[in-house]
C-alpha positions as CSV (number, residue, x, y, z in Angstrom):
1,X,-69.4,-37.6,10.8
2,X,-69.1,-36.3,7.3
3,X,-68.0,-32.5,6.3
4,X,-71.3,-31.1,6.0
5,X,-72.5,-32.3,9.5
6,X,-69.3,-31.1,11.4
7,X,-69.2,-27.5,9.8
8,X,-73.2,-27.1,10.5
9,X,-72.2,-28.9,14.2
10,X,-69.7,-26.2,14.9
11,X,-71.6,-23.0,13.5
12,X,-74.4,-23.9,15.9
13,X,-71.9,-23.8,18.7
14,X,-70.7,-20.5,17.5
15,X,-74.4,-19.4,17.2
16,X,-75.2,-19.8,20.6
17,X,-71.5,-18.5,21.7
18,X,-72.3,-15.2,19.8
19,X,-75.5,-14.7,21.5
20,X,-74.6,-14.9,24.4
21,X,-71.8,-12.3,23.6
22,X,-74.0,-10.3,21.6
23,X,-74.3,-7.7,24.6
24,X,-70.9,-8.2,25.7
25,X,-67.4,-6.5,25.3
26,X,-67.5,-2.9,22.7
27,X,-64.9,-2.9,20.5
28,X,-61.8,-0.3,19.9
29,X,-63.7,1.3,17.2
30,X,-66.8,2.0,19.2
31,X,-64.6,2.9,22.1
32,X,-62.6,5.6,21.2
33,X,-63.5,6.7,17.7
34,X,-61.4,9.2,17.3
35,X,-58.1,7.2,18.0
36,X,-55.3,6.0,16.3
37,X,-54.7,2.7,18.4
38,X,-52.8,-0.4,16.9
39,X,-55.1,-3.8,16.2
40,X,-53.9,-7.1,15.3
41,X,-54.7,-10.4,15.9
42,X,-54.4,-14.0,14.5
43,X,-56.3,-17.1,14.8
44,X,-57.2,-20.3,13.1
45,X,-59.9,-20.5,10.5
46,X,-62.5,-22.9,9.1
47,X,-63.6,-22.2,5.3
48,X,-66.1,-24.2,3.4
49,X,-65.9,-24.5,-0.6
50,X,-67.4,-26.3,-3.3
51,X,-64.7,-27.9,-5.7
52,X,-64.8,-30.0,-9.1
53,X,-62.2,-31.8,-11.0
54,X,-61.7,-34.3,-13.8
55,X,-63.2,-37.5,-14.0
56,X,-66.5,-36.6,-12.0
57,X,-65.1,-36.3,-9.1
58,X,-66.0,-33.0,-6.6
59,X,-68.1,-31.8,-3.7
60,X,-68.1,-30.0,-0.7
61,X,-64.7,-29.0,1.5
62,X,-64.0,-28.2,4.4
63,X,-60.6,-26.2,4.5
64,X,-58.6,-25.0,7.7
65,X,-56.5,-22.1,8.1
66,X,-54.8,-19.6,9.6
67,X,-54.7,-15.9,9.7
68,X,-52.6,-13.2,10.5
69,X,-53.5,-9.5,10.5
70,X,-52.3,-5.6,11.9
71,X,-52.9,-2.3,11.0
72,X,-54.0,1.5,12.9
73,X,-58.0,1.4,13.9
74,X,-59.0,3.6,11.5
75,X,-57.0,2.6,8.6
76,X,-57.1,-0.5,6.5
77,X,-55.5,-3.2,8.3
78,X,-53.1,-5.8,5.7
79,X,-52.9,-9.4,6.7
80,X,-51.8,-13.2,5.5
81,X,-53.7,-15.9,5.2
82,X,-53.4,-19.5,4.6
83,X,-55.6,-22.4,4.1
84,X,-55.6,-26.4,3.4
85,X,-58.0,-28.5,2.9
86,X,-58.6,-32.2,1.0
87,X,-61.3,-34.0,-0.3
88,X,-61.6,-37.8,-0.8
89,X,-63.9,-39.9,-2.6
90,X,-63.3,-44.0,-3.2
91,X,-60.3,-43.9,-5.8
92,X,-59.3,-40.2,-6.0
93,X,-58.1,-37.8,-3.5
94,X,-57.8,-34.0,-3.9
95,X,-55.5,-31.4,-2.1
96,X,-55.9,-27.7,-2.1
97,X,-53.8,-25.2,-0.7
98,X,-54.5,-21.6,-0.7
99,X,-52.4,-18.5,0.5
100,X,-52.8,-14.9,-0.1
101,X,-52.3,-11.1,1.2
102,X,-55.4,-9.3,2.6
103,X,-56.6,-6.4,2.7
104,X,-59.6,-5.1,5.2
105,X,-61.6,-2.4,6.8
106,X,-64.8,-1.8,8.5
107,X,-67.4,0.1,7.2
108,X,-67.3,3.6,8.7
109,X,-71.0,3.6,9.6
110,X,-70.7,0.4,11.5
111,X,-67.4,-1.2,13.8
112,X,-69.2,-5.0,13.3
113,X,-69.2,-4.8,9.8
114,X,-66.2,-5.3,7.6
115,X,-65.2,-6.0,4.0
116,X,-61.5,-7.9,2.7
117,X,-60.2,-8.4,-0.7
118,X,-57.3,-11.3,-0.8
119,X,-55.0,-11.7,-3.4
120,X,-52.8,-14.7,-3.8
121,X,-52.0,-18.0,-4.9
122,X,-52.6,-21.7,-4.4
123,X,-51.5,-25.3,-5.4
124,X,-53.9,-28.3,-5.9
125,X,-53.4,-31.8,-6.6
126,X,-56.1,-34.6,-7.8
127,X,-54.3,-38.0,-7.4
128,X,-55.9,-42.1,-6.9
129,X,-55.7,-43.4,-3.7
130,X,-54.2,-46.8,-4.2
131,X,-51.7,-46.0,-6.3
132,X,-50.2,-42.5,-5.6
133,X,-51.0,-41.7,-9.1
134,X,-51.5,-37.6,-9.8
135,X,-54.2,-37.2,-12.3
136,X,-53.3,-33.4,-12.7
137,X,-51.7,-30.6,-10.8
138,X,-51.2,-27.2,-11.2
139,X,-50.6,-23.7,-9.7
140,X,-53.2,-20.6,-9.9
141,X,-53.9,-17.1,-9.1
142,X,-57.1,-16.2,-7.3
143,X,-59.0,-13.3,-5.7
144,X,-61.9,-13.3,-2.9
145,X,-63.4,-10.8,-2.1
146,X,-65.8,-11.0,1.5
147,X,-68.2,-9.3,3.6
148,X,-68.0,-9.8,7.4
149,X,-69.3,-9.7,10.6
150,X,-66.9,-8.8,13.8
151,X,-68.3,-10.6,16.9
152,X,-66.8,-9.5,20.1
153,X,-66.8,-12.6,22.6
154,X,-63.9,-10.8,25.0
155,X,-61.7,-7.9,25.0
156,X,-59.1,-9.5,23.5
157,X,-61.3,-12.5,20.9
158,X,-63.8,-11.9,18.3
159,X,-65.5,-14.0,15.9
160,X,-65.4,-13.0,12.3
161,X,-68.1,-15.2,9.9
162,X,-67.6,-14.2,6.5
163,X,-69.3,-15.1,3.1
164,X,-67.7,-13.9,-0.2
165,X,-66.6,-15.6,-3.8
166,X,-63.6,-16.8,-4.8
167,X,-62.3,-16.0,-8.7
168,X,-59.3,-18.5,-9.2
169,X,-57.3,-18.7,-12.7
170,X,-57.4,-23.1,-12.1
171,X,-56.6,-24.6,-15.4
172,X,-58.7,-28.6,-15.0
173,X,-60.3,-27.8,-12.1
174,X,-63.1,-25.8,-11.0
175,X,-62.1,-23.5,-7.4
176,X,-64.5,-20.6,-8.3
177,X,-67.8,-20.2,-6.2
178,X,-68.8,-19.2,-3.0
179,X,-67.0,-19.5,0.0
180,X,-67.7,-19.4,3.7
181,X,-65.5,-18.7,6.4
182,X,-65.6,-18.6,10.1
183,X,-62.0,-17.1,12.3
184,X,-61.6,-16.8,16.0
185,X,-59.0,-14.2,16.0
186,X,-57.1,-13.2,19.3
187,X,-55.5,-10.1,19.8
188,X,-56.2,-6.4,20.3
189,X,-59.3,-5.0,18.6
């Protein structure tokens, strides 16, 4: 099953999953407004992304993660994240890793509704696949900024689908473009 099947295979599982929770647990936020209570959670993370690199080689990825994040319910919560993902075509094989600080909060107006900003850094390498030989490599800067929706499927575990674009500073390589994310966090919300 290639990339683009799995990832459409697992967001209709988490479709059906979130409507069934769509009437289900309220949040902190729409609790107890007025509170200061502590939320954090962390949980893995799926991320799509379209990548290009030398030689004509690109496509779709599928990246995996994880993510970290605390902060006071009605202030911006900080965070890590960190995601890995390769793609492989006949000869060549590319590796990307990505890890960054974030930085998020809901909109006032509504609990389900959030935006991020992460800063940070990553690593990629394009290399053949018979011989081990890197066709390029490098270091970069990038920032992604997302919009997302907060799915309660417990007390304690929430969905988060996210879509946003990521500006990377990739020297050979194209990173840049938009990028879709899916979390299930676990924690106190």
């Amino acid at each position: 099953m290639n990339n683009k099947k799995f990832l459409l295979l697992a967001m209709l599982i988490l479709l059906a999953s979130a409507c069934q929770a769509g009437t289900g647990p309220t949040l902190l936020m729409e609790k107890r407004p007025q509170g200061m209570d502590f939320t954090g959670g962390i949980g893995p993370l799926v991320k799509y992304k379209t990548v290009s690199a030398p030689d004509n080689f690109g496509g779709d990825m599928t990246m995996w993660g994880v993510r970290l994040f605390a902060g006071y319910l009605r202030d911006p919560e900080f965070g890590l994240v960190y995601s890995s993902g390769n793609l492989s075509g006949r000869a060549l094989k590319f590796n990307l890793d990505m890890a960054g600080l974030t930085l998020e909060d809901s909109f006032r107006e509504d609990a389900r509704v959030k935006w991020r900003a992460t800063l940070g850094g990553g690593h990629y390498e394009l290399r053949t696949i018979a011989g081990g030989l890197v066709k390029t490599k490098g270091s970069f800067s990038f920032f992604e900024p997302m919009i997302l929706g907060v799915l309660p499927m417990t007390r304690h575990i929430v969905l988060e689908f996210g879509a946003g674009y990521t500006f990377a500073g990739a020297t050979g390589v194209r990173i840049e473009g938009l990028t879709l994310q899916c979390e299930l966090l676990m924690g106190k919300f």
